[in-house]
C-alpha distance (Angstrom), angle and dihedral (degrees) to the residues before:
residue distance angle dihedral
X1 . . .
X2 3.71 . .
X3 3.46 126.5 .
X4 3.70 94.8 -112.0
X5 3.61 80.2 69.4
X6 3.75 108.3 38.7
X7 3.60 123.2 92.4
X8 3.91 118.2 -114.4
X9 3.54 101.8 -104.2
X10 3.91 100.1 30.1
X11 3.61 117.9 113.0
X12 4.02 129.6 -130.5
X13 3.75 113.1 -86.1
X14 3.98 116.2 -108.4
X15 3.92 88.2 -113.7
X16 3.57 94.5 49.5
X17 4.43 113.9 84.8
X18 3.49 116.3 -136.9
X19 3.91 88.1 -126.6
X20 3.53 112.2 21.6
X21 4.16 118.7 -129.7
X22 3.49 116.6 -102.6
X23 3.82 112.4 -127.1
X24 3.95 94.8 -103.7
X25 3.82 88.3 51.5
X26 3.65 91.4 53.9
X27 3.97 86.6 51.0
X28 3.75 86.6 51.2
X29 3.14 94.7 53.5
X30 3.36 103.5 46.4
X31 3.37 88.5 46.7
X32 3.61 85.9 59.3
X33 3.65 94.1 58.6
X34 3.96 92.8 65.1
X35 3.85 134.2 -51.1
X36 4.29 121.1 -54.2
X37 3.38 137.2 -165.2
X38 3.69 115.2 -133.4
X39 3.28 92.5 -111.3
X40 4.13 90.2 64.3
X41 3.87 92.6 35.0
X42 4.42 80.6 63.9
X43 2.96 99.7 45.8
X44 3.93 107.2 50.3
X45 3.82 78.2 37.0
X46 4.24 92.9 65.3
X47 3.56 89.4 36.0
X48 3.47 87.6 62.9
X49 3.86 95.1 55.6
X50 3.78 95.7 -101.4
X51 4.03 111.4 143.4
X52 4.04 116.0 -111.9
X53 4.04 86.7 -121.2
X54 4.11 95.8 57.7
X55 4.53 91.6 40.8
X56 3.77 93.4 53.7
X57 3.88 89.1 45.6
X58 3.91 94.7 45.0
X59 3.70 94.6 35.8
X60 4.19 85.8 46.3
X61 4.30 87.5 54.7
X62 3.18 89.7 43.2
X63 4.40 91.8 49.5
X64 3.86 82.6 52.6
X65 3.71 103.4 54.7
X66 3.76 86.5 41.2
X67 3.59 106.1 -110.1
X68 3.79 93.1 116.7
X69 3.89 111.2 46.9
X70 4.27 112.5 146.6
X71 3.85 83.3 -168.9
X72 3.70 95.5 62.1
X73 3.65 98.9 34.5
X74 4.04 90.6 50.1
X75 3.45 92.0 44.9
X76 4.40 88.6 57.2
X77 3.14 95.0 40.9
X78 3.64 95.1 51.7
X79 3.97 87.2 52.2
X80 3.74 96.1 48.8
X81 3.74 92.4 52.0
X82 3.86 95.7 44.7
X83 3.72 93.0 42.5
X84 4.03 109.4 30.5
X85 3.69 92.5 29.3
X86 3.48 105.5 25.3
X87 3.04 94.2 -137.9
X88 4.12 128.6 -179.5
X89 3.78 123.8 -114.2
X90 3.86 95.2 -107.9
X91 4.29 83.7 53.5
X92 3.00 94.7 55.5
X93 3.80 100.6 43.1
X94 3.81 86.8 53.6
X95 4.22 89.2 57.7
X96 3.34 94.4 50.5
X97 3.51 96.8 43.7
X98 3.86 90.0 51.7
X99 3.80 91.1 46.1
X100 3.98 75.7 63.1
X101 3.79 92.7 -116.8
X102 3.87 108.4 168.2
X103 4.59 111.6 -104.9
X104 3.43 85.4 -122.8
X105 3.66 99.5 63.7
X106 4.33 88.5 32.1
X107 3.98 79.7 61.4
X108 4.25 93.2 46.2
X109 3.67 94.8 50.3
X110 3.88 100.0 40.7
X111 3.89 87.5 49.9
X112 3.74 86.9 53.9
X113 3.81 95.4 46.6
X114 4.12 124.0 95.1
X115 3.55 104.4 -88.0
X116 3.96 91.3 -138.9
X117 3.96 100.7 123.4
X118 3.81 89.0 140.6
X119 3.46 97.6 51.4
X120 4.18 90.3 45.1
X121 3.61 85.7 51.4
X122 3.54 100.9 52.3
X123 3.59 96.7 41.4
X124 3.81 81.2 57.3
X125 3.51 100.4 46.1
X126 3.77 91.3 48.8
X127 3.78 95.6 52.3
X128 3.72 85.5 48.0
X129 3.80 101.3 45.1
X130 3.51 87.1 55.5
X131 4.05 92.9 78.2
X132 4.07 86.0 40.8
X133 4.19 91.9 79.1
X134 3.52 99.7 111.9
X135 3.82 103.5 44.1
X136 3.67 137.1 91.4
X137 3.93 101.5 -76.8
X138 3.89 86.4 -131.3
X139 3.81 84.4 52.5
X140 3.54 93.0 53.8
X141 3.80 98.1 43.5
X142 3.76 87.3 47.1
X143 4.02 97.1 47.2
X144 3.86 88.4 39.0
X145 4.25 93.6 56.2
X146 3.78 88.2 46.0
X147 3.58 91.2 47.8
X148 3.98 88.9 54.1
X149 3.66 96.6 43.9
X150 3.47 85.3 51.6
X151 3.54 91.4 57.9
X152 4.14 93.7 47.1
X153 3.52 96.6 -101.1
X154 4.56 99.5 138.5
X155 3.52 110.9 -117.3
X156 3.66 105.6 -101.8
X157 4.16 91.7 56.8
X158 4.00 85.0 49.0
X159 3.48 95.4 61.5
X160 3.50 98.9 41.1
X161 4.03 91.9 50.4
X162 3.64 87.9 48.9
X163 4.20 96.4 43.3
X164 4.12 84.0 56.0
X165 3.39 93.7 33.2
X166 3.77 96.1 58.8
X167 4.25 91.7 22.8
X168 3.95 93.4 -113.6
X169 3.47 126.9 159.4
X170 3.30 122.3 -111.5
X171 4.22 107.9 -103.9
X172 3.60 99.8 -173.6
């Protein structure tokens, strides 16, 4: 509401900040939050009623000094969800590609990733199986897959991780 609009002796609405952000505080503090790619950074940036003209020029200062660098960011984000999350290759191609991280640079950093899906997979499947003891092993075998697909891993390196992982025969 502007004060044009507002009646003398009407207060400012709870929603409505006393000073409003500029568009490269928002991006600051945003950025503050956690890391974005620029990509995200735009888009919360327009949603926020900030013209196209002034985001590209903030989020372009803010490329410069290094604050905003999609290369960086998809390269750490890549490593936290193959290492904390142990996550598969198609995973973590869908996170970065809804973090709006251009293919290009989705195809530079998984090319420059360890190519150890089975390994991450079975390590995974082990630490889960463990917790599986007591059911069915079909149950398990079945619950573990899902759980693996779920996580990226393709189907064929799912069942394998879970076969070893819960000492199955193969039943093909």
């Amino acid at each position: 509401m502007s004060e044009a609009t507002r009646s003398p002796g009407r207060s400012r609405s709870r929603g409505e900040p006393k000073t409003p952000k500029s568009c490269h505080e928002r991006a600051l503090g945003l950025l503050a939050v956690r890391p974005r790619s620029r990509r995200e950074l735009e888009q919360r940036l327009t949603a926020a009623g900030f013209e196209a003209d002034e985001v590209a020029d903030v989020l372009g200062r803010l490329e410069r000094v290094g604050l905003v660098d999609d290369a960086d960011f998809a390269r750490r984000l890549a490593e936290q969800q193959f290492v904390h999350k142990r996550a598969g290759r198609r995973a973590v191609t869908s996170a970065l590609m809804a973090k709006g991280v251009a293919p290009e640079l989705i195809e530079t950093v998984l090319a420059a990733a360890p190519d150890d899906e089975e390994s991450r997979a079975e390590d995974l499947a082990r630490s889960k199986a463990l917790r599986m003891g007591s059911l069915d092993p079909v149950k398990a075998f079945n619950r573990l897959c899902g759980l693996l697909m779920r996580r990226g891993y393709a189907p064929d390196v799912a069942r394998r991780a879970a076969r070893h992982a819960l000492e199955v025969e193969a039943e093909d």
